[in-house]
C-alpha positions as CSV (number, residue, x, y, z in Angstrom):
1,X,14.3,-113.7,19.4
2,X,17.6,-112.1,20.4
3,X,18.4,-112.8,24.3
4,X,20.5,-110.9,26.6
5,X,21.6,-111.2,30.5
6,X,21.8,-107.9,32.6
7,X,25.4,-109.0,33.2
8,X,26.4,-109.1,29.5
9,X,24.7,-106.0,28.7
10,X,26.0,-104.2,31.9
11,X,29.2,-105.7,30.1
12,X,29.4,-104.2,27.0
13,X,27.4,-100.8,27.7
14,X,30.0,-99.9,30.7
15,X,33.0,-101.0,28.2
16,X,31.3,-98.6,25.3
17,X,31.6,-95.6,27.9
18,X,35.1,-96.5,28.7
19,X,36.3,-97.3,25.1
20,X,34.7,-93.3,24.9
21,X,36.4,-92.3,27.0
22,X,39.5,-93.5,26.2
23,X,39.4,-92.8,22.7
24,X,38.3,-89.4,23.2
25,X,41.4,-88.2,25.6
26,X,43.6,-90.0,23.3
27,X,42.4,-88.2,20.5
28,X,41.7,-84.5,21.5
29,X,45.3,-83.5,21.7
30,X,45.5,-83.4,18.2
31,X,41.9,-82.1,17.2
32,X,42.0,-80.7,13.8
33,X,45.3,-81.8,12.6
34,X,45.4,-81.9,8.9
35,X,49.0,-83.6,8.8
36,X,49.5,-87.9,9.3
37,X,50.4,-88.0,12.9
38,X,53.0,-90.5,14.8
39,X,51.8,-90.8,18.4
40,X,52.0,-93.8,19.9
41,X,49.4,-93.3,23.3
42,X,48.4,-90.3,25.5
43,X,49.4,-87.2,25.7
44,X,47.4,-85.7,28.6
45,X,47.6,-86.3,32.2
46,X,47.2,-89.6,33.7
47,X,44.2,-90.5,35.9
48,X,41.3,-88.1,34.3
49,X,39.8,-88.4,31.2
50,X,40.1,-84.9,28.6
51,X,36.2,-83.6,28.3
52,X,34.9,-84.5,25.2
53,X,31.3,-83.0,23.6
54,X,30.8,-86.4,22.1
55,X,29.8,-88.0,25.3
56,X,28.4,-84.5,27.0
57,X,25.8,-84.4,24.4
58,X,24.2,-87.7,25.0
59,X,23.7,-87.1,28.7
60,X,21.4,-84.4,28.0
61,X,19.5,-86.9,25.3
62,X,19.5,-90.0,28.4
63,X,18.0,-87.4,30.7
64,X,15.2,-86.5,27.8
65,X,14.4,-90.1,27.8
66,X,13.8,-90.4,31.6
67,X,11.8,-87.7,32.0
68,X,9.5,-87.5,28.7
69,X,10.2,-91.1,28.5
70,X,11.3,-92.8,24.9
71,X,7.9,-92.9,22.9
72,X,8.0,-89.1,23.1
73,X,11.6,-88.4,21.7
74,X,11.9,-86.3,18.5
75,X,13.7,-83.9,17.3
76,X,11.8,-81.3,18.5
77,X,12.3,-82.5,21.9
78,X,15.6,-83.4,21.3
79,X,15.8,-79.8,20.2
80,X,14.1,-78.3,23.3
81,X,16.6,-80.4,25.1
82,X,19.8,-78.2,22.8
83,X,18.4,-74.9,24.2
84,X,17.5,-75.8,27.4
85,X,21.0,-77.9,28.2
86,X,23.8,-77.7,25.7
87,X,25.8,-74.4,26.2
88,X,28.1,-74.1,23.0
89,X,27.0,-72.7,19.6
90,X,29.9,-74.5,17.5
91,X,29.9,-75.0,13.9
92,X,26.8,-77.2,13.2
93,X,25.7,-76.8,16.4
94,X,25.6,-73.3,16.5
95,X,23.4,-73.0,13.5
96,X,21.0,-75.5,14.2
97,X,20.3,-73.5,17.6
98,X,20.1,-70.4,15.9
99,X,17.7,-71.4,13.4
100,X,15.7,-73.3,15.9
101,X,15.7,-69.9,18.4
102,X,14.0,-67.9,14.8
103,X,11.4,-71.1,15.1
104,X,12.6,-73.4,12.4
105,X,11.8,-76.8,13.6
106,X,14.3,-79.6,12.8
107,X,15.1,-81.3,10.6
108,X,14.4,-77.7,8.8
109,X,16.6,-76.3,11.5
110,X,19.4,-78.7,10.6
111,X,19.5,-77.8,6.7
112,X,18.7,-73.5,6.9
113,X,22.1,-71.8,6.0
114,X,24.0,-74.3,7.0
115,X,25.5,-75.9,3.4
116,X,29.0,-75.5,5.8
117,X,28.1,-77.7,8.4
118,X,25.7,-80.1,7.8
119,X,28.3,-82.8,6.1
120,X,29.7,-82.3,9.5
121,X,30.4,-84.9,12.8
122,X,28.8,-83.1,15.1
123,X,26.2,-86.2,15.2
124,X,27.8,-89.3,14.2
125,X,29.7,-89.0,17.3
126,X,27.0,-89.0,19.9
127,X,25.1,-92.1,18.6
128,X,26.4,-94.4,21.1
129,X,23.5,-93.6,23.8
130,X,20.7,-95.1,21.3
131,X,22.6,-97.9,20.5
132,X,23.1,-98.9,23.9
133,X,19.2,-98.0,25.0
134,X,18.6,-100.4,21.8
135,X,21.1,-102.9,21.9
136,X,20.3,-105.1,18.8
137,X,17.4,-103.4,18.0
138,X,18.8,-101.7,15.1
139,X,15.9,-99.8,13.1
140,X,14.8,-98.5,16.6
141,X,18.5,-97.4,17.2
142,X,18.8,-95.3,13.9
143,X,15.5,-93.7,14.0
144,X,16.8,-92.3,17.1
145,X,19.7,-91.4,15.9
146,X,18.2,-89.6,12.7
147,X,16.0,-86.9,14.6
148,X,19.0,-86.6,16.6
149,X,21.0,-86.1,13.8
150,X,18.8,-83.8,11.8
151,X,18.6,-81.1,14.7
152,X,21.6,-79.6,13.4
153,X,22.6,-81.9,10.2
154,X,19.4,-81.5,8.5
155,X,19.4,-84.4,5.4
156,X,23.3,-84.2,4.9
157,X,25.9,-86.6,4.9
158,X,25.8,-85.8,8.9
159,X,22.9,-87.6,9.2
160,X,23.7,-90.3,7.4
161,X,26.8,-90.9,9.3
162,X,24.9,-90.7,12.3
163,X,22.8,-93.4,10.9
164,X,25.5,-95.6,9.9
165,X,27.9,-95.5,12.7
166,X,24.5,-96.3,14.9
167,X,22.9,-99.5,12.8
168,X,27.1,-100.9,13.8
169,X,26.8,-99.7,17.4
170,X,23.6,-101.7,17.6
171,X,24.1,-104.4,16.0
172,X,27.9,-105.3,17.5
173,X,25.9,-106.1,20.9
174,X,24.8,-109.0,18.6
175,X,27.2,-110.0,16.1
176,X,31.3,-109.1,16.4
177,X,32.5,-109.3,13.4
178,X,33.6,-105.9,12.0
179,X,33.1,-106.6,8.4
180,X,29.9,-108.0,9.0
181,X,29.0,-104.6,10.9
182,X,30.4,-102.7,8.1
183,X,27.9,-104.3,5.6
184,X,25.1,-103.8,8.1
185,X,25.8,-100.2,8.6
186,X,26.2,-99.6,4.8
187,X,22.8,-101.4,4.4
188,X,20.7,-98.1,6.1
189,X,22.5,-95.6,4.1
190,X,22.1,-94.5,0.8
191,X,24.4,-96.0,-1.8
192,X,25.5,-93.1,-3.5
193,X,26.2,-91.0,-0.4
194,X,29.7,-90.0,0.3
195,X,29.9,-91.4,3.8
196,X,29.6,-94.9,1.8
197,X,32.0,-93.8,-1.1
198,X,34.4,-93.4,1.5
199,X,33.7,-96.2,3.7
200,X,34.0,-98.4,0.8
201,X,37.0,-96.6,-0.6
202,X,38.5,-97.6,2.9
203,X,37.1,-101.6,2.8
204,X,38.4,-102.0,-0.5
205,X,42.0,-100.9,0.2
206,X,42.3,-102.9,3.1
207,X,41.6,-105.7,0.7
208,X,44.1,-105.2,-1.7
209,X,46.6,-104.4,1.4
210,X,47.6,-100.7,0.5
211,X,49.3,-99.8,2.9
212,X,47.0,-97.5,6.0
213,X,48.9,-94.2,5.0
214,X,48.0,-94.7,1.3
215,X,44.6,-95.2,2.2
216,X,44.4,-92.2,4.6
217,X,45.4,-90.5,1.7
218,X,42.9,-91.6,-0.8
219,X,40.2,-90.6,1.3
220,X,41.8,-87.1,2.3
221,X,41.9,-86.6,-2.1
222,X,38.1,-88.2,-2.6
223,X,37.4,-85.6,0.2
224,X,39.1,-82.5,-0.5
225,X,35.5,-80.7,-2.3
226,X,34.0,-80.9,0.9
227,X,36.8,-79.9,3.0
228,X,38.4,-80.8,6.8
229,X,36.1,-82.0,10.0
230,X,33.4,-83.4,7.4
231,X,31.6,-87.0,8.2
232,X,32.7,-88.8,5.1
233,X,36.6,-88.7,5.7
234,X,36.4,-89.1,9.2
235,X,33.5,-91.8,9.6
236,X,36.2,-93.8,7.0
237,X,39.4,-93.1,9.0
238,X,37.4,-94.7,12.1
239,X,36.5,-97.9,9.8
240,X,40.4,-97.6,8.9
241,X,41.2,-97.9,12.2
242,X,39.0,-100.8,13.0
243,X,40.0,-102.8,9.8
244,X,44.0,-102.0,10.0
245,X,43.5,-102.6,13.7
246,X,42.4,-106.0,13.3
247,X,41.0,-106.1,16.2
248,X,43.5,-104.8,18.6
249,X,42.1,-102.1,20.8
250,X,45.6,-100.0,21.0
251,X,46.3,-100.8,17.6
252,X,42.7,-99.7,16.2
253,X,42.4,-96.1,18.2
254,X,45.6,-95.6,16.9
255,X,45.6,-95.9,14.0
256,X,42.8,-93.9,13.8
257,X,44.0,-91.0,15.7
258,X,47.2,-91.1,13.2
259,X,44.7,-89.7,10.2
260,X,44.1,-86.7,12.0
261,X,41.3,-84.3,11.4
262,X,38.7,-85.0,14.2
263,X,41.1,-87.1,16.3
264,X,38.6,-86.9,19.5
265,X,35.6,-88.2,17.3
266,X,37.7,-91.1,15.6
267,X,39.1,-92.1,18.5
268,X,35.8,-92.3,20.7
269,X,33.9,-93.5,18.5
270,X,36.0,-96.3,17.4
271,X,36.6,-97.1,21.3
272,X,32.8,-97.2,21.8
273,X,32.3,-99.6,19.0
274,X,35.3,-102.1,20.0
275,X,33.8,-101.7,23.9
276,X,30.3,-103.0,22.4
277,X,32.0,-105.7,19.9
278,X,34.1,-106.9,22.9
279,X,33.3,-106.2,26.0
280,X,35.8,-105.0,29.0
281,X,38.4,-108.2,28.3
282,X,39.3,-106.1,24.9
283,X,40.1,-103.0,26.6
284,X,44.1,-102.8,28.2
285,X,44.2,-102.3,31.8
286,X,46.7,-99.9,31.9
287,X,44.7,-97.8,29.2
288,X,41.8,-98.5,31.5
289,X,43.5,-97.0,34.2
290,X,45.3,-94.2,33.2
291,X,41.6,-92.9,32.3
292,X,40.1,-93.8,35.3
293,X,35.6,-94.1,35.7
294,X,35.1,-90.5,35.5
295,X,33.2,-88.3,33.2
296,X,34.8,-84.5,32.4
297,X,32.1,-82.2,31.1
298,X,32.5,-79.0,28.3
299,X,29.1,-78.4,27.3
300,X,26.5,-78.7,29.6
301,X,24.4,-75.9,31.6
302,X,21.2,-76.2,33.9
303,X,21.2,-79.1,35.6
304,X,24.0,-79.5,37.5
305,X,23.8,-82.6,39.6
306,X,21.4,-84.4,37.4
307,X,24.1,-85.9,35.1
308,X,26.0,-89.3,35.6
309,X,29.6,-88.2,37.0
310,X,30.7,-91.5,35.8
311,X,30.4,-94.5,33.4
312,X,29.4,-96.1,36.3
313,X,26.8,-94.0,36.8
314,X,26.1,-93.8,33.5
315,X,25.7,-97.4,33.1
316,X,23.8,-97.6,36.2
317,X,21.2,-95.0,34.4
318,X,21.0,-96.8,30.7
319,X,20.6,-100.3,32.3
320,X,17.5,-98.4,34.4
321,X,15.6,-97.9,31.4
322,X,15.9,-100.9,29.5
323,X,13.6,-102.9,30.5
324,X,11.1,-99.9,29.1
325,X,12.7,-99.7,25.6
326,X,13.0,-103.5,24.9
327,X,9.5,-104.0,26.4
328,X,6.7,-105.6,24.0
329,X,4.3,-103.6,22.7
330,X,0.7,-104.2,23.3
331,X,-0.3,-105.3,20.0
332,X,2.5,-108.1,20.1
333,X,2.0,-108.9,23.4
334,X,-1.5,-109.5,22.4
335,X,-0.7,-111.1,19.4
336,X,1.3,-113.9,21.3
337,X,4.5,-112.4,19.4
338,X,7.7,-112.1,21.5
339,X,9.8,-108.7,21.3
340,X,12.6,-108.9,18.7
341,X,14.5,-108.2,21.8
342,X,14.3,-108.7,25.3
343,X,16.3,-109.7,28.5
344,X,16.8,-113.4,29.8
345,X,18.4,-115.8,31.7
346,X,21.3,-116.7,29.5
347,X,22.6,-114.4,26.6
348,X,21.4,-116.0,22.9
349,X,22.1,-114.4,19.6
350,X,21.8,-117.3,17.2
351,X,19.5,-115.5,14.7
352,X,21.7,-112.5,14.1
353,X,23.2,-112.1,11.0
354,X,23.8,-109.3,8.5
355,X,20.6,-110.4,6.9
356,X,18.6,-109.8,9.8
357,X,19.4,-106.6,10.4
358,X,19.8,-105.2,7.0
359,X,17.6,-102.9,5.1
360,X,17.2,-99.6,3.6
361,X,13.5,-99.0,4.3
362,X,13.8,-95.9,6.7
363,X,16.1,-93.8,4.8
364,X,14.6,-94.6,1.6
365,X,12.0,-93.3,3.2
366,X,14.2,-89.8,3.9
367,X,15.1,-89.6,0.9
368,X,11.5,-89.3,-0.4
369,X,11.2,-86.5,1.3
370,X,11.7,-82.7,-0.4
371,X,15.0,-81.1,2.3
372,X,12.8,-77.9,3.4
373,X,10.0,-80.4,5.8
374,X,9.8,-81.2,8.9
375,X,6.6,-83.2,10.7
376,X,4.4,-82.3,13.8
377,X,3.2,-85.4,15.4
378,X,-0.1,-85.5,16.4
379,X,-2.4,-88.1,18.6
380,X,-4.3,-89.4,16.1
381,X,-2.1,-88.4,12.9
382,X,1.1,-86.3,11.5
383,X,1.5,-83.7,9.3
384,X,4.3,-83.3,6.8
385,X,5.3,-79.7,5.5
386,X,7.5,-79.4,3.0
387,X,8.4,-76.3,1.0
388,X,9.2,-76.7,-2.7
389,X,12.4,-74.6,-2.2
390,X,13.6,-72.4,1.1
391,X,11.0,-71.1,3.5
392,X,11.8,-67.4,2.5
393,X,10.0,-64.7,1.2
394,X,10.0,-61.5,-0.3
395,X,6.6,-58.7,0.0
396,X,4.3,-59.9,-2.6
397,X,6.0,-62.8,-3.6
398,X,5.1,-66.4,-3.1
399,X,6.1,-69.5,-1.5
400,X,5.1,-73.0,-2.7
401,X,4.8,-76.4,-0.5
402,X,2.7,-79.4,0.3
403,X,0.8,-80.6,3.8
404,X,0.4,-84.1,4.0
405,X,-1.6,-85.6,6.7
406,X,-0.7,-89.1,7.9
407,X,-3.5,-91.2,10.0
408,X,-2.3,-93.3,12.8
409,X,-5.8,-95.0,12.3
410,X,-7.2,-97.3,10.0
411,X,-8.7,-98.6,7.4
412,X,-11.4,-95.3,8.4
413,X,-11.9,-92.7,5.7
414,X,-11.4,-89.0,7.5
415,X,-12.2,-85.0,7.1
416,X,-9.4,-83.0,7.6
417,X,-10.3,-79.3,8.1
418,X,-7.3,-77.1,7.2
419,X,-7.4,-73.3,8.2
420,X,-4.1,-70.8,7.7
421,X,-3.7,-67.9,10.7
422,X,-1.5,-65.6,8.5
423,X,-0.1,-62.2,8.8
424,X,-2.5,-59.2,8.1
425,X,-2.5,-58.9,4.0
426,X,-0.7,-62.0,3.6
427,X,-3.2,-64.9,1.8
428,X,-2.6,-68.9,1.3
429,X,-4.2,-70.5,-1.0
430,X,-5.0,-74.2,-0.4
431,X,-8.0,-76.7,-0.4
432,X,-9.7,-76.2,3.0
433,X,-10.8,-80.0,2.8
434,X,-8.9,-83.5,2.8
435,X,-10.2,-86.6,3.2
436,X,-7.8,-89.6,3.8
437,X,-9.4,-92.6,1.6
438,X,-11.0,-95.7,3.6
439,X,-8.1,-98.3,2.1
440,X,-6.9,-101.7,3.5
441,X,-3.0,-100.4,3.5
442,X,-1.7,-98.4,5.9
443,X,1.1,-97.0,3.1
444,X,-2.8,-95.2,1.5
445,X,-3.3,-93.5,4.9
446,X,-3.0,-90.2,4.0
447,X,-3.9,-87.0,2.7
448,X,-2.3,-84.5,0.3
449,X,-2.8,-81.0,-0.8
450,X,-0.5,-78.5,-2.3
451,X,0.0,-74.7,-1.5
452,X,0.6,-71.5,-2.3
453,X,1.6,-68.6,0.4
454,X,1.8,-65.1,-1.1
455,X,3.2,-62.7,1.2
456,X,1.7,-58.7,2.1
457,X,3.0,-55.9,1.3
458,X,4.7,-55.9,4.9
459,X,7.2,-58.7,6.0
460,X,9.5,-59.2,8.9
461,X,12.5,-60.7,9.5
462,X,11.0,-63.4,10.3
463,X,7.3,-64.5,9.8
464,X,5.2,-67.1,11.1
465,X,1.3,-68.8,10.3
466,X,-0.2,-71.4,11.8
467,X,-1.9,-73.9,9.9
468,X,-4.8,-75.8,12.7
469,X,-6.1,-78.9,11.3
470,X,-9.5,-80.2,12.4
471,X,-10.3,-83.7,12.3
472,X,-14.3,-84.5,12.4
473,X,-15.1,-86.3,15.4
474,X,-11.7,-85.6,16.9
475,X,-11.9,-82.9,19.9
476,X,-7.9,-82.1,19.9
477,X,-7.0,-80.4,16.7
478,X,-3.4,-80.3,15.3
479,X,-1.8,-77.0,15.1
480,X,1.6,-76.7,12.6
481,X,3.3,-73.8,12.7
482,X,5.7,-72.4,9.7
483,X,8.1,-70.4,10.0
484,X,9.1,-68.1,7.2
485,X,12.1,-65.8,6.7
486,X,11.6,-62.3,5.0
């Protein structure tokens, strides 16, 4: 088991919102420069951090966790939380809240129309929060940050950044070596995606010691079919940064400011990451004060007052829930089984190691997925929709799909009863019974059935059914709605 003192963590969280928040001011200057740059430190005025949506964006996600509490955070309550709190409708962000306002639910709200933006780093950049709420906890830490990521990034390369960027962030609260972190993060990613084409692009030059300019150029070439502010480039200028840098903190943020595109991302990230790794003795005092403790907000709308001001503050608020999210579970509690985990007397991370924390499990289980789904949660099981191609529709035509129902329960056989509430003169074919079979595995727990929705002679701009699933015996039914453009 992996210990930690409140005084180390306090450490290293309160230097991740600084190293933010330095990186972030550096950076912003030169948002969306497509040029090499030449700067050598800030460019803004001295004592006040620039505001920065990065860090915005994950105070509305730290104030979902306090008041739903962690074992309810999805993406459709991160979701709830985007209309509710976060004001701007850029890019990425933009769509996703548009779709989600028609009713697509994310992660289908993340991948509607949005071909554009869902490469993007709108969420790569905001993983920090789950990282520090699961310090060393890595699976937790990128489940986290994948139904944050697919709000408005959908199954893109977004996403996978996000998951990525936050299996390093986790893990560097246990291990501080950056290449080890590298192989970590490229362990929970697909492969073949770009963000690890370019990530290894950038890990293989650095071995051969091209020079960093070469390199930044390499990756702006490999990139040039996706185009500027897209994850793949930028998630690889920050790993330039932090390899080039070897491990100096002016150096690092630098050098990854100098690639340009989405300075105000590479830079905070990569300050986040080297606060984690390091701790407050790797971050310059006078860079330190020339930012100051505050926190400058751009984004966020009702609820003034109930935001940290500060990374004090901020701090103050993460180190408040920990003791919930590194709690153990009932069953291990039960079981005699210690968290993997949990805060101590002294600070002991003896069996970390990039074996310990890799894996592909979760995203290989993305990846089985069809990108038109999404999942309601429900107390005793989940449902999966996904549509065989996009949820539109024309009068009399048809739209295909699957439901699959996922029991928390077992080994228990079950009847599901499935009943569609469609628009007058629409019709959906489908079985109207599923049983999930009594087997000793939870990975045979479920329940499929295909469909077929054929559409009236009348339909909207946008359309909506409700499928209600009744379980016998079970007095709460669950209730999936689809959503369904004309």
């Amino acid at each position: 088991m992996i210990t930690f003192t409140n005084e180390f963590l306090r450490d290293r969280i309160y230097a991740c919102w600084i190293g933010k928040n330095i990186g972030g001011t550096l950076g912003t200057p030169y948002e969306g420069t497509r040029k090499l740059l030449d700067i050598d430190g800030f460019a803004s005025k001295a004592g006040e951090p620039l505001p920065n949506d990065d860090l915005d964006l994950q105070l509305a996600w730290l104030r979902a966790v306090d008041e739903l509490g962690p074992q309810n955070i999805n993406s459709k309550t991160l979701g709830e939380y985007w209309i509710s709190y976060v004001n701007p409708n850029w890019n990425e962000y933009g769509v996703g809240k548009a779709n989600m306002r028609d009713g697509f639910l994310p992660p289908l709200a993340g991948e509607m129309n949005n071909e554009e933006w869902k490469h993007s780093n709108g969420a790569w950049i905001r993983t920090e929060v789950w990282a520090c709420l699961y310090p060393a906890v890595v699976e937790k830490a990128i489940r986290y940050a994948y139904e944050d990521a697919c709000v408005d990034h959908g199954f893109g390369e977004g996403t996978y950044a996000a998951i990525f960027v936050a299996a390093m962030e986790s893990a560097a609260f246990a291990i501080h070596d950056a290449r080890s972190l590298l192989e970590i993060g490229l362990s929970k990613i697909p492969e073949n995606c770009r963000v690890a084409r370019s990530v290894r692009i950038v890990i293989d030059a650095y071995d051969k010691k091209v020079p960093w300019q070469e390199t930044r150029e390499m990756l702006v070439k490999d990139s040039e079919d996706l185009g500027w502010f897209q994850a793949p480039a930028n998630v690889a200028f920050t790993v330039l940064g932090l390899l080039y840098g070897e491990g100096d903190f002016k150096r690092s943020l630098i050098l990854a400011v100098n690639c340009g595109d989405d300075t105000d991302c590479t830079g905070a990230t990569l300050g986040s990451l080297l606060g984690i790794m390091n701790g407050m003795a790797c971050i310059p005092e006078d860079w330190r004060a020339y930012i100051g403790d505050g926190i400058k907000s751009i984004c966020l709308t009702n609820g003034h007052g109930k935001y940290p001001e500060d990374c004090t503050q901020l701090t103050d608020c993460i180190m408040n829930l920990l003791p919930t999210t590194l709690r153990v579970n009932h069953p291990r509690l039960m079981a005699g089984r210690p968290a993997d985990v949990a805060l101590g007397d002294v600070t002991d991370v003896a069996e970390a190691s990039v074996e310990y924390f890799a894996g592909r499990d979760f995203v290989e289980s993305i990846a089985r997925r069809k990108p038109y789904s999404y999942t309601i949660e429900g107390v005793y099981a989940d449902a999966l929709v996904e549509f065989d191609e996009k949820p539109a529709i024309r009068p009399l035509g048809t739209l295909s799909g699957s439901i699959s129902i996922e029991q928390h329960t077992l080994p228990e056989q079950k009847h599901y009863r499935l009943r569609f509430l469609a628009p007058e003169g629409w019709h959906v074919e489908c079985e109207k019974n599923l049983f999930t079979p009594a087997l000793h595995s939870k990975h045979m727990q479920h329940a499929k059935a295909s469909f077929v929705i054929t559409a009236g002679e009348n339909v909207e701009a946008i359309n909506r059914i409700v499928l209600e699933i009744v379980c016998a015996g079970r007095p709460t039914s669950i209730l999936v709605p689809m959503t369904i453009m004309g």
